[in-house]
Biopython code that builds the backbone (N, CA, C, O; Angstrom):
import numpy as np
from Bio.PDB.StructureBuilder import StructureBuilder

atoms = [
    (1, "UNK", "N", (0.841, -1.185, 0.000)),
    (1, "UNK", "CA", (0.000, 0.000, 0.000)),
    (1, "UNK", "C", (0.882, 1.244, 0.000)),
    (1, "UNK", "O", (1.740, 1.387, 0.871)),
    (2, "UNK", "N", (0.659, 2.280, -1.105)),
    (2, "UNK", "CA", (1.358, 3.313, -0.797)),
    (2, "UNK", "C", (1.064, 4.095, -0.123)),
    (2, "UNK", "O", (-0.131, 4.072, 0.171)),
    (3, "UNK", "N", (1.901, 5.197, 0.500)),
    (3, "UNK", "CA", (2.131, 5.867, 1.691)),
    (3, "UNK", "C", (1.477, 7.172, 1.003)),
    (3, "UNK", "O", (1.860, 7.875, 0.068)),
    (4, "UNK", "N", (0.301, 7.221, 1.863)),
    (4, "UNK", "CA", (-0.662, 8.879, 1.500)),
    (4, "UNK", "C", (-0.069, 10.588, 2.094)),
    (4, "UNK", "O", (-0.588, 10.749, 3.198)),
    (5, "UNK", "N", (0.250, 11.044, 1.960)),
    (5, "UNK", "CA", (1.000, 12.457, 2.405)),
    (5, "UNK", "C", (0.723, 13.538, 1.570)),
    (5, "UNK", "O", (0.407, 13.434, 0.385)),
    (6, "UNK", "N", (0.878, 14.878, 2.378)),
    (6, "UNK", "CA", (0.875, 16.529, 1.711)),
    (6, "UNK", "C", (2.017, 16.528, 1.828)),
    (6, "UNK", "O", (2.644, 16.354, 2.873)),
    (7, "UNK", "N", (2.651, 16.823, 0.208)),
    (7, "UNK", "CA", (4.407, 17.700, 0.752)),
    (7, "UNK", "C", (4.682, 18.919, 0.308)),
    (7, "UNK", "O", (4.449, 19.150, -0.879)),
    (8, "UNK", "N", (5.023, 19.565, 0.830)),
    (8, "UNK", "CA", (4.989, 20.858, 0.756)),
    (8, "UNK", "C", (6.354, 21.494, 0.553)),
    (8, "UNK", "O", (7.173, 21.417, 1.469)),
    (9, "UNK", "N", (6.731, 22.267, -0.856)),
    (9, "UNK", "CA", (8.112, 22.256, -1.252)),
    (9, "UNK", "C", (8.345, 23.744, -0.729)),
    (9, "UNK", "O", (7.649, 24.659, -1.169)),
    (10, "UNK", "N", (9.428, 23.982, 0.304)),
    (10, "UNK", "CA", (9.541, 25.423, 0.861)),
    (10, "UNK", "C", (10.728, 26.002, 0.351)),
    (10, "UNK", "O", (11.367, 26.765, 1.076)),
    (11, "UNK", "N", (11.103, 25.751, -0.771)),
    (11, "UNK", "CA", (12.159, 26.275, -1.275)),
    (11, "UNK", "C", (13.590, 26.292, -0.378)),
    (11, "UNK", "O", (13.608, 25.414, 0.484)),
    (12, "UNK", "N", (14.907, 27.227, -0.445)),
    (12, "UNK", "CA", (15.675, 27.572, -0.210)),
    (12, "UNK", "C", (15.554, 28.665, 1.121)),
    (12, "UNK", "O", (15.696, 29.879, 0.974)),
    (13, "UNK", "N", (15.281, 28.045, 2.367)),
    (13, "UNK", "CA", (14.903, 28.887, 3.684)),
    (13, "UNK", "C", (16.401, 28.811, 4.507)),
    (13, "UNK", "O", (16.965, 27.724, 4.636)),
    (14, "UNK", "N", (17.068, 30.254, 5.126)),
    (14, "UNK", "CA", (17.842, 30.298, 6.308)),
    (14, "UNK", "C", (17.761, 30.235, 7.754)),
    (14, "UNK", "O", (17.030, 30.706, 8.625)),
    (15, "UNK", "N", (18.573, 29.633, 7.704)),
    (15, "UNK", "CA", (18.321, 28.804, 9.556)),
    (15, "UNK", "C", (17.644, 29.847, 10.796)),
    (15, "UNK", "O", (18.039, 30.892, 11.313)),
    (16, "UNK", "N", (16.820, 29.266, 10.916)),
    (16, "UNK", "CA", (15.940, 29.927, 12.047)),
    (16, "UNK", "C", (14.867, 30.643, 11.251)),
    (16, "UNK", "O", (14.232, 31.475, 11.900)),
    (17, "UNK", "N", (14.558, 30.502, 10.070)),
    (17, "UNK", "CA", (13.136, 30.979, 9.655)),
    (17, "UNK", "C", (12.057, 30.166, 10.454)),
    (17, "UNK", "O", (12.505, 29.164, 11.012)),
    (18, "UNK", "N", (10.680, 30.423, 10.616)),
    (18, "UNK", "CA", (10.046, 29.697, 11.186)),
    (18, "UNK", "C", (9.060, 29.316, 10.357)),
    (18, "UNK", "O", (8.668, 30.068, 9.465)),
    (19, "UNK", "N", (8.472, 27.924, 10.585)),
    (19, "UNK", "CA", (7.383, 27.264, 9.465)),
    (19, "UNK", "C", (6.219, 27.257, 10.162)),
    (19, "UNK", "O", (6.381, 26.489, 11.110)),
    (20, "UNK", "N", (5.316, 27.639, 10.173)),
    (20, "UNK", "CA", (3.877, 27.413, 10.791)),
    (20, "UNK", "C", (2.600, 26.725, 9.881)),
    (20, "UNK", "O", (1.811, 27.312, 9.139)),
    (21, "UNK", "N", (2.692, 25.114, 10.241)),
    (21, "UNK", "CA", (1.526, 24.559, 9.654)),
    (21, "UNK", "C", (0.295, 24.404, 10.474)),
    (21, "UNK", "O", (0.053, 23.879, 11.561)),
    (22, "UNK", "N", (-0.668, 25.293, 9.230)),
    (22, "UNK", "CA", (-2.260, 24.645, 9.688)),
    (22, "UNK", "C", (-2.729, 23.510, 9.626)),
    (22, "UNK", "O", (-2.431, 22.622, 8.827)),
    (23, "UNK", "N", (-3.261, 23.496, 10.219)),
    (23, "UNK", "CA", (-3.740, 21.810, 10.523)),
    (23, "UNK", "C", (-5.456, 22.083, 10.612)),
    (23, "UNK", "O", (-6.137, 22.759, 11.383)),
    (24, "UNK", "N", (-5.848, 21.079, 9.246)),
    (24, "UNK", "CA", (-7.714, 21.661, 9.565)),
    (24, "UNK", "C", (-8.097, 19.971, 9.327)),
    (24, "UNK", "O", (-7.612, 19.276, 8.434)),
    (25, "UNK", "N", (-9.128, 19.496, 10.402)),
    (25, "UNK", "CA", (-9.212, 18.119, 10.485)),
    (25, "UNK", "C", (-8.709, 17.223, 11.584)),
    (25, "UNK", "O", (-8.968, 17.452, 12.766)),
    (26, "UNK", "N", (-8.013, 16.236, 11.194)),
    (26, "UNK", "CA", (-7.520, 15.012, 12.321)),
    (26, "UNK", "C", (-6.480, 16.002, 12.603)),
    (26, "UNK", "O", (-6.301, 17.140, 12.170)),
    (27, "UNK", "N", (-5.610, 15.012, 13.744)),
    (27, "UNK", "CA", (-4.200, 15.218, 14.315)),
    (27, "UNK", "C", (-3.196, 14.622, 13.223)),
    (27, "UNK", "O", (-3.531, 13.730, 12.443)),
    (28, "UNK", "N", (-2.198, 15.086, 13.245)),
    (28, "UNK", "CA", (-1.367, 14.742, 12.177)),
    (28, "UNK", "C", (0.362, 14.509, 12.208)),
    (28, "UNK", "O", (1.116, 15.269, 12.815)),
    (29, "UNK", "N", (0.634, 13.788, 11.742)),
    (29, "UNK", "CA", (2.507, 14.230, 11.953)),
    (29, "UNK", "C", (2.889, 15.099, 10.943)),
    (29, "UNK", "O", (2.642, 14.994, 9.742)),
    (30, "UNK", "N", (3.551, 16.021, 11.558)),
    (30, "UNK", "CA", (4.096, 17.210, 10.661)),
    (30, "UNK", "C", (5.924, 17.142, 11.014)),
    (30, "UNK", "O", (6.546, 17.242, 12.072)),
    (31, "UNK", "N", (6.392, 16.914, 9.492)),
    (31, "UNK", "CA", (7.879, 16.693, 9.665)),
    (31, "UNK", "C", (8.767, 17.747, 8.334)),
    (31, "UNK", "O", (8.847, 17.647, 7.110)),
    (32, "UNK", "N", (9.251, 18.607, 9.228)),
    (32, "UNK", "CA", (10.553, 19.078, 8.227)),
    (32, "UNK", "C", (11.053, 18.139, 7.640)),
    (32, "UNK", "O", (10.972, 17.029, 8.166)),
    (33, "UNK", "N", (11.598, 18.264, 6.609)),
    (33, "UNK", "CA", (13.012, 17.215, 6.193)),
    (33, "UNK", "C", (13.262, 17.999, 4.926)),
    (33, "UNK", "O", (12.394, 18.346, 4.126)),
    (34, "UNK", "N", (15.045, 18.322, 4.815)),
    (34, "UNK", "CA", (15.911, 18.243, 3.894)),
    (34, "UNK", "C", (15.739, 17.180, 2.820)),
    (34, "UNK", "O", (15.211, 16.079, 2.971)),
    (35, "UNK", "N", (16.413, 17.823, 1.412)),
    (35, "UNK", "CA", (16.072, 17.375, 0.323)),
    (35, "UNK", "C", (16.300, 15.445, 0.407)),
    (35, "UNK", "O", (15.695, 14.564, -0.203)),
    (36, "UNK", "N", (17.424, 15.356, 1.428)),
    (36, "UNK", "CA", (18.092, 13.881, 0.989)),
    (36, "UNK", "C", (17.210, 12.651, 2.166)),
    (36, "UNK", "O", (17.048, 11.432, 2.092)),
    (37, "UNK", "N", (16.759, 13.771, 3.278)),
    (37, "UNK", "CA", (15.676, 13.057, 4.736)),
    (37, "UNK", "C", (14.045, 12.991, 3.534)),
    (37, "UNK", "O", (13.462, 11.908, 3.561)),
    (38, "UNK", "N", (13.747, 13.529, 3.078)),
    (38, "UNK", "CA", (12.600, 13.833, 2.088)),
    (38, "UNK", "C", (12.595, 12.120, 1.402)),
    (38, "UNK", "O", (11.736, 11.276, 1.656)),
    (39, "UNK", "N", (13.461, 11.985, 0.749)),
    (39, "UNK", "CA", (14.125, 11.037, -0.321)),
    (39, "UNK", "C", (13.736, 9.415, 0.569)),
    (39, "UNK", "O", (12.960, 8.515, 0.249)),
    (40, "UNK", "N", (14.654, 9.563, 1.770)),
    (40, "UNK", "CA", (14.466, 8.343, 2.527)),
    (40, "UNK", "C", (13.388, 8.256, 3.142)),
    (40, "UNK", "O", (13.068, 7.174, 3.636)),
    (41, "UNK", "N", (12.536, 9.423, 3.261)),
    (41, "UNK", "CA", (10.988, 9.114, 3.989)),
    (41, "UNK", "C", (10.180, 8.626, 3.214)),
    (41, "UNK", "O", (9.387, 7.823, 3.705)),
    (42, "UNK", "N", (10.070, 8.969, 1.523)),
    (42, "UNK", "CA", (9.420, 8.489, 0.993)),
    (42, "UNK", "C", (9.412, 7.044, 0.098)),
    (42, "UNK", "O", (8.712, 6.402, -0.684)),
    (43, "UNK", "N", (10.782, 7.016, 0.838)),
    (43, "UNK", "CA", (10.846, 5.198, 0.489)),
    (43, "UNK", "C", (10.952, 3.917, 1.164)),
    (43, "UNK", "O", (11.455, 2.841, 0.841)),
    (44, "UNK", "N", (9.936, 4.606, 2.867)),
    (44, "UNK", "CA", (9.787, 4.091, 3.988)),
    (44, "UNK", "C", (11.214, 3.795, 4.831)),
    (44, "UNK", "O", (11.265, 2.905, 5.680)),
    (45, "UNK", "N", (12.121, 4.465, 4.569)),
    (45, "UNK", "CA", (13.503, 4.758, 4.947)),
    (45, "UNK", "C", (13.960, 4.991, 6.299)),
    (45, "UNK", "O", (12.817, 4.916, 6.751)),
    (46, "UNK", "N", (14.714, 5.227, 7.407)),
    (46, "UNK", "CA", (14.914, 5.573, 8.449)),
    (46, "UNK", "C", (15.119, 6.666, 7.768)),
    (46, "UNK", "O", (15.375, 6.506, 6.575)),
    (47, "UNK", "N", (15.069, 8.134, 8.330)),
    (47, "UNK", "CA", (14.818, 9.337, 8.389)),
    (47, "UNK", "C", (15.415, 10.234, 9.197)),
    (47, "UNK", "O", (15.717, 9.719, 10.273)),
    (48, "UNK", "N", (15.736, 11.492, 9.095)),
    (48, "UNK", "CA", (16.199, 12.568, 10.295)),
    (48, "UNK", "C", (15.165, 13.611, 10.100)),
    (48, "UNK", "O", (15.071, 14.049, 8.953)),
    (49, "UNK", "N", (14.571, 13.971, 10.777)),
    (49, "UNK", "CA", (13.248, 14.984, 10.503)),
    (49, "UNK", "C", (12.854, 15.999, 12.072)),
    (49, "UNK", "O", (13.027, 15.776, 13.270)),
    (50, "UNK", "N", (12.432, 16.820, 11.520)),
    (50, "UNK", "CA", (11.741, 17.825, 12.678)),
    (50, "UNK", "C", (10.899, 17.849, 13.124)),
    (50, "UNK", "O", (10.479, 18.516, 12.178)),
    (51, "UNK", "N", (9.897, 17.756, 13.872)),
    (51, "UNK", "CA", (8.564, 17.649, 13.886)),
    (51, "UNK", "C", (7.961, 17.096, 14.745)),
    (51, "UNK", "O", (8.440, 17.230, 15.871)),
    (52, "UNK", "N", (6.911, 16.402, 14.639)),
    (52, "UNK", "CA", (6.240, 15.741, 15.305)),
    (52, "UNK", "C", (4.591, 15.189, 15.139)),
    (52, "UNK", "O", (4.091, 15.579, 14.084)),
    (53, "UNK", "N", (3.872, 14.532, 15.819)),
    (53, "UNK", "CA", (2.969, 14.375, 16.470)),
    (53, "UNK", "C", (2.210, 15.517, 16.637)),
    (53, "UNK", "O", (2.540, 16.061, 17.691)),
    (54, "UNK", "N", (1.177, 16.227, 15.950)),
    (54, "UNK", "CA", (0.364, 17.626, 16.587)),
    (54, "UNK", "C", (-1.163, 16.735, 16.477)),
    (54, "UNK", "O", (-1.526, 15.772, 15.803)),
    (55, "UNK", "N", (-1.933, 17.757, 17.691)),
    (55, "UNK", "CA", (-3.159, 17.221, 18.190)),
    (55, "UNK", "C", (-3.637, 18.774, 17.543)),
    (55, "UNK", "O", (-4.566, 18.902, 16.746)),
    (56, "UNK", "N", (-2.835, 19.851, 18.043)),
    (56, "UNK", "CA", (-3.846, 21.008, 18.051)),
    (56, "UNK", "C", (-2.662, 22.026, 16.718)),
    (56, "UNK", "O", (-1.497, 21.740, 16.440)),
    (57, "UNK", "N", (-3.170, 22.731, 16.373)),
    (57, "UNK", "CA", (-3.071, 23.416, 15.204)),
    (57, "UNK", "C", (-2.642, 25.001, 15.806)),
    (57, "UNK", "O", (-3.313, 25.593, 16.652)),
    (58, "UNK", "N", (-1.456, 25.509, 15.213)),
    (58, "UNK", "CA", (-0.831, 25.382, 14.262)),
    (58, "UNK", "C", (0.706, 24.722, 15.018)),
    (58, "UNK", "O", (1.296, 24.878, 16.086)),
    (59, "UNK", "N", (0.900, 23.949, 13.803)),
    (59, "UNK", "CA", (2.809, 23.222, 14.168)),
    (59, "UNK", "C", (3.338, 24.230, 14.060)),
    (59, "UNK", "O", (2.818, 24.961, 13.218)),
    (60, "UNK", "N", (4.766, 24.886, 14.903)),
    (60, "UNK", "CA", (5.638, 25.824, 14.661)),
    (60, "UNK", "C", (6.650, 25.121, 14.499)),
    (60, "UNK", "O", (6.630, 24.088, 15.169)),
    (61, "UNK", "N", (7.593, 25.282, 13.830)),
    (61, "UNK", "CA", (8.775, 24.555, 13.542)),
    (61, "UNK", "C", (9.832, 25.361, 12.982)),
    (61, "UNK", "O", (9.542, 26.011, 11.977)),
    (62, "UNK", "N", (11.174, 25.454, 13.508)),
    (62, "UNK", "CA", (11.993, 26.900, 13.074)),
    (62, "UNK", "C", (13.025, 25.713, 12.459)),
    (62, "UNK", "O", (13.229, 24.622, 12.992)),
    (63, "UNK", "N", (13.596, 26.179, 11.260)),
    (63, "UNK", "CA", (14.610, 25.579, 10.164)),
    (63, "UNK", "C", (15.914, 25.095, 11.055)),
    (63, "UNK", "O", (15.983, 26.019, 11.865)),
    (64, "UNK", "N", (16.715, 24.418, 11.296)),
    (64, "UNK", "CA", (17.718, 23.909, 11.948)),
    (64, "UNK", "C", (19.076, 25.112, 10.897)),
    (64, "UNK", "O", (19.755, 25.997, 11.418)),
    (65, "UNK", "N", (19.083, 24.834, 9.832)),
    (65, "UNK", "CA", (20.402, 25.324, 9.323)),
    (65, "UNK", "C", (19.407, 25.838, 7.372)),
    (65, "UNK", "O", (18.290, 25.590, 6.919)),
    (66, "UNK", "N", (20.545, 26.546, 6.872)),
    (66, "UNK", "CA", (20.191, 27.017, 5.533)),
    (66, "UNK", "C", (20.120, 25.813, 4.771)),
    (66, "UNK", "O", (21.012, 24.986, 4.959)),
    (67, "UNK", "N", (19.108, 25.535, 3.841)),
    (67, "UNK", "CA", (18.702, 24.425, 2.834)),
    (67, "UNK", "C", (17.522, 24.983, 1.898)),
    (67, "UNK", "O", (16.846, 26.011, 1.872)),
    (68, "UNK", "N", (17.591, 24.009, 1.276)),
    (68, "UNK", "CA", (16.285, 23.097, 1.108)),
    (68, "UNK", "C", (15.721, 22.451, 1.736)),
    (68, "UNK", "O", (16.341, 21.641, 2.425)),
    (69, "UNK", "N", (14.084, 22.509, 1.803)),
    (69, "UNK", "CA", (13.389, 22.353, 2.976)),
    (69, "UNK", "C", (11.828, 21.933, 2.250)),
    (69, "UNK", "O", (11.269, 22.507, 1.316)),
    (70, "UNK", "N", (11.432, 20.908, 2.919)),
    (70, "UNK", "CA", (9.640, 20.495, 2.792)),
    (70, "UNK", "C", (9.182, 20.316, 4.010)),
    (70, "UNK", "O", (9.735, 20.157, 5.098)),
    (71, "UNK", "N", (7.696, 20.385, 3.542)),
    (71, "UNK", "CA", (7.525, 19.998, 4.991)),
    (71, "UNK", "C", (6.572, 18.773, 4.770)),
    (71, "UNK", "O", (6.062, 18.966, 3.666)),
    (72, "UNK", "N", (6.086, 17.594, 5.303)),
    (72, "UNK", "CA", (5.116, 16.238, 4.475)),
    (72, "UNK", "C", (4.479, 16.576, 6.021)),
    (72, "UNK", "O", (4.918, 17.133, 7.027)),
    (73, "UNK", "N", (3.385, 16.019, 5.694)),
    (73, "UNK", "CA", (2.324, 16.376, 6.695)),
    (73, "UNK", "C", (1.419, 14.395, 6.066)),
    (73, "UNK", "O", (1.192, 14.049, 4.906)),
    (74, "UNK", "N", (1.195, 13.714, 7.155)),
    (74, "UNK", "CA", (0.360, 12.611, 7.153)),
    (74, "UNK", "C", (-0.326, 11.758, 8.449)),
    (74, "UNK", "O", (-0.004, 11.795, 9.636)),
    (75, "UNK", "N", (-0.994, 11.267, 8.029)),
    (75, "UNK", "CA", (-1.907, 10.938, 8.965)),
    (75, "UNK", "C", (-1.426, 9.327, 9.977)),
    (75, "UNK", "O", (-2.151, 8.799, 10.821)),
    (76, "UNK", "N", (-0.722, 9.084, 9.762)),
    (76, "UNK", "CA", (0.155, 7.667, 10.278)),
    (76, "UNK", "C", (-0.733, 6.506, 10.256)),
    (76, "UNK", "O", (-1.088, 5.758, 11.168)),
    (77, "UNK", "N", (-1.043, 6.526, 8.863)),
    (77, "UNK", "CA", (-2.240, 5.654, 8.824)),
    (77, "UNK", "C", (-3.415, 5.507, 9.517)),
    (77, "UNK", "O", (-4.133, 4.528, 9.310)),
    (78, "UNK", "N", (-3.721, 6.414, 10.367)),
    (78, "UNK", "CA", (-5.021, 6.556, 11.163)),
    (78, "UNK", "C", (-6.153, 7.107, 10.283)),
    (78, "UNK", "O", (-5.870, 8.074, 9.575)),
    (79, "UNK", "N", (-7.649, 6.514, 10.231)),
    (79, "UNK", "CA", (-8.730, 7.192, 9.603)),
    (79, "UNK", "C", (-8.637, 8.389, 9.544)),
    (79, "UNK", "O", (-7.804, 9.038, 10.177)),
    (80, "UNK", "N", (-9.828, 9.051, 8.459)),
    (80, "UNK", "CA", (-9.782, 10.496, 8.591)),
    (80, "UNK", "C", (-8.536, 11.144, 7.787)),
    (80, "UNK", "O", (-7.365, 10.775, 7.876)),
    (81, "UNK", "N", (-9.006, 12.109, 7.046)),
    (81, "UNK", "CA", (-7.433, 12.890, 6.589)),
    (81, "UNK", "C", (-8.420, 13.892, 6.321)),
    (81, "UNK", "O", (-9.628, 13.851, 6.084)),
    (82, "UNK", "N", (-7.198, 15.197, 6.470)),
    (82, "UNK", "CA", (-7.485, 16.516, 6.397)),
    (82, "UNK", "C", (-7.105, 17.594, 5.318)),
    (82, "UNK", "O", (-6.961, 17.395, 4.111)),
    (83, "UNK", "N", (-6.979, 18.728, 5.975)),
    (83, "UNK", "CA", (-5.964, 19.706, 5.290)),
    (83, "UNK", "C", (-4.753, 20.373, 5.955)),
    (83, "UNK", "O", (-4.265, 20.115, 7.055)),
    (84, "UNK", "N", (-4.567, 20.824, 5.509)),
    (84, "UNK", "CA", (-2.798, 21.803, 5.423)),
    (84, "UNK", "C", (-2.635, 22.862, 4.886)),
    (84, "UNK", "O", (-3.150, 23.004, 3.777)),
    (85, "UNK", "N", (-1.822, 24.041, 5.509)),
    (85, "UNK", "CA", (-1.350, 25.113, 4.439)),
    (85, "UNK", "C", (-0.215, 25.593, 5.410)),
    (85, "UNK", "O", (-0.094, 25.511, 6.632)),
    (86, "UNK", "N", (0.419, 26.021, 4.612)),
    (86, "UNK", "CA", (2.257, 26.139, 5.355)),
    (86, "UNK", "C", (2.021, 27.762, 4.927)),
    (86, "UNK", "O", (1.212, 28.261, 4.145)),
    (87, "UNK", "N", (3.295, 28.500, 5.953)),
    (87, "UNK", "CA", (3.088, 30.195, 5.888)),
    (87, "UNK", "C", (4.768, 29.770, 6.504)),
    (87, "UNK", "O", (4.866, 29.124, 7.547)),
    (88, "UNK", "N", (5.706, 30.106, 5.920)),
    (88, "UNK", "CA", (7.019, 30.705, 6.166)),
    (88, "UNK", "C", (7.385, 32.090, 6.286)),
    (88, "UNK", "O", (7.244, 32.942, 5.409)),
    (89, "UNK", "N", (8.012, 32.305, 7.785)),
    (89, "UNK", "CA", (7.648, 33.796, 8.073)),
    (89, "UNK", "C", (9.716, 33.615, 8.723)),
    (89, "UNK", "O", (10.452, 32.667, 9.000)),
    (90, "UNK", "N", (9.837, 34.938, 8.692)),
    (90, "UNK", "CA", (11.579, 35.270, 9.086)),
    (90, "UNK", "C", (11.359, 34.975, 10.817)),
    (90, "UNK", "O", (10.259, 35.171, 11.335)),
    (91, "UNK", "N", (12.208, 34.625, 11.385)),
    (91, "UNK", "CA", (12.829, 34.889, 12.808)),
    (91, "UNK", "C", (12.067, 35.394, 12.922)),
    (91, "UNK", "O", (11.018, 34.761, 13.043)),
    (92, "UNK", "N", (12.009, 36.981, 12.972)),
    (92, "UNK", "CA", (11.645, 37.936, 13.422)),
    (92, "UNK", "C", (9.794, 37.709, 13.603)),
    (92, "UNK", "O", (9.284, 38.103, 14.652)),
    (93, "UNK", "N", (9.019, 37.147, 12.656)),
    (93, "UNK", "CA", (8.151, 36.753, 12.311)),
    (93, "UNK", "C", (7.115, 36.278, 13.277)),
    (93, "UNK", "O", (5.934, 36.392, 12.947)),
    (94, "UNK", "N", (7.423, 35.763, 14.422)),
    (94, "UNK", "CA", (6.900, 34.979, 14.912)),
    (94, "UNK", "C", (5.453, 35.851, 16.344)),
    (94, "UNK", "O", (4.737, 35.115, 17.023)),
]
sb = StructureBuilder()
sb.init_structure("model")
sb.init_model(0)
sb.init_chain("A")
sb.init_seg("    ")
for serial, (resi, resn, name, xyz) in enumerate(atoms, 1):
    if name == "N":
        sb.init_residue(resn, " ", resi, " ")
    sb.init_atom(name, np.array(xyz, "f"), 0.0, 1.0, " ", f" {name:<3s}", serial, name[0])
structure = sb.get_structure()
């Protein structure tokens, strides 16, 4: 069975920008990952990622270092799926 997910391509962000995902619907895992963590998540891979487990809305999540950056948002196979929308705002931003 393939693996259902939102990924969300955030371009070229510097370390300590902050990511704020909406979350409309279930609870969800919301995970940063770099271009090459991206790669191994989606091929059921061990992974290095940011994130977590959210119940309540919105995920904040600030960039570790300058990259390339997504963010995949999924439901861990639990019923129910929702929506998403990502807003990248500076440091200062928050």
């Amino acid at each position: 069975m393939e693996m259902e997910y939102l990924k969300f391509d955030l371009g070229y962000l510097d370390r300590g920008s902050i990511v704020r995902v909406t979350l409309e619907g279930n609870a969800a895992n919301v995970r940063l990952l770099d271009r090459t963590n991206l790669g191994y998540y989606q091929r059921g891979a061990s992974h290095r990622c940011w994130g977590g487990h959210y119940e309540r809305s919105p995920a904040v999540l600030q960039v570790p270092d300058y990259g390339h950056w997504y963010i995949v948002v999924d439901y861990g196979g639990y019923a129910g799926r929702g929506r998403a929308s990502v807003q990248v705002l500076s440091p200062q931003g928050v």
